[in-house]
N, C-alpha and C positions, 0 to 999 in steps of 0.2 A: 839901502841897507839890506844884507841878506835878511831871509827870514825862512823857518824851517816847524813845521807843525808836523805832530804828535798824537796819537791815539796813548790815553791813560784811561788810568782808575782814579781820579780825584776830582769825586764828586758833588761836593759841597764848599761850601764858604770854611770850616773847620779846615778842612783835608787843603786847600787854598795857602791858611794860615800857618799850617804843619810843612809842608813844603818851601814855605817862604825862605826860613835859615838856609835849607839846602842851595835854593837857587838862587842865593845871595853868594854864594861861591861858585858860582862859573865865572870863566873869564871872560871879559869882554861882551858877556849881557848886557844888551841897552834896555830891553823892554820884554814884559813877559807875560802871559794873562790865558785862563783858563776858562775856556765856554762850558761851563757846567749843565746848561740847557741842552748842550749837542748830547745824542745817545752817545758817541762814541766821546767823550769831555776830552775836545780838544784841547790841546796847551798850541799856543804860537810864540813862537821866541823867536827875537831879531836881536840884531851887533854885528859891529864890520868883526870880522875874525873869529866869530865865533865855533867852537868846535859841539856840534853836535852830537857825538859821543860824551863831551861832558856833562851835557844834559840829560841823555839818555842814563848813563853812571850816578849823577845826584838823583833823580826823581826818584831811581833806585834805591839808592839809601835809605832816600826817606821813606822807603816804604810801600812805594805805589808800584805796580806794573805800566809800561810804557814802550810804545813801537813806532817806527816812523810811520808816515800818512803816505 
């Protein structure tokens, strides 16, 4: 399953929860999860098909800055 990681700004369990609706709308997300411990809080997101721009575009939304790794 691909999988594609992220440099963000969301840094807590809150900012986790606040992003959740967002990335409950990508397409073909299978799994998604935020190292809040790493300085750079990474996100890794894996799905066969998944578009990485759509990820990059919702964490937007929600608010957060976000770049590929």
């Amino acid at each position: 399953m691909p999988e594609y990681q992220f440099k963000t700004s969301i840094n807590c369990g809150n900012c986790v929860k606040l992003v959740t609706m967002y990335m409950d709308e990508v397409p073909n997300l299978a799994s998604w999860q935020v190292d809040t411990a790493n300085p750079d809080k990474i996100l890794t997101v894996k799905g066969e098909g998944l578009d990485a721009a759509a990820v990059l575009e919702k964490v937007k939304e929600a608010g957060f800055t976000i770049e590929a790794v």
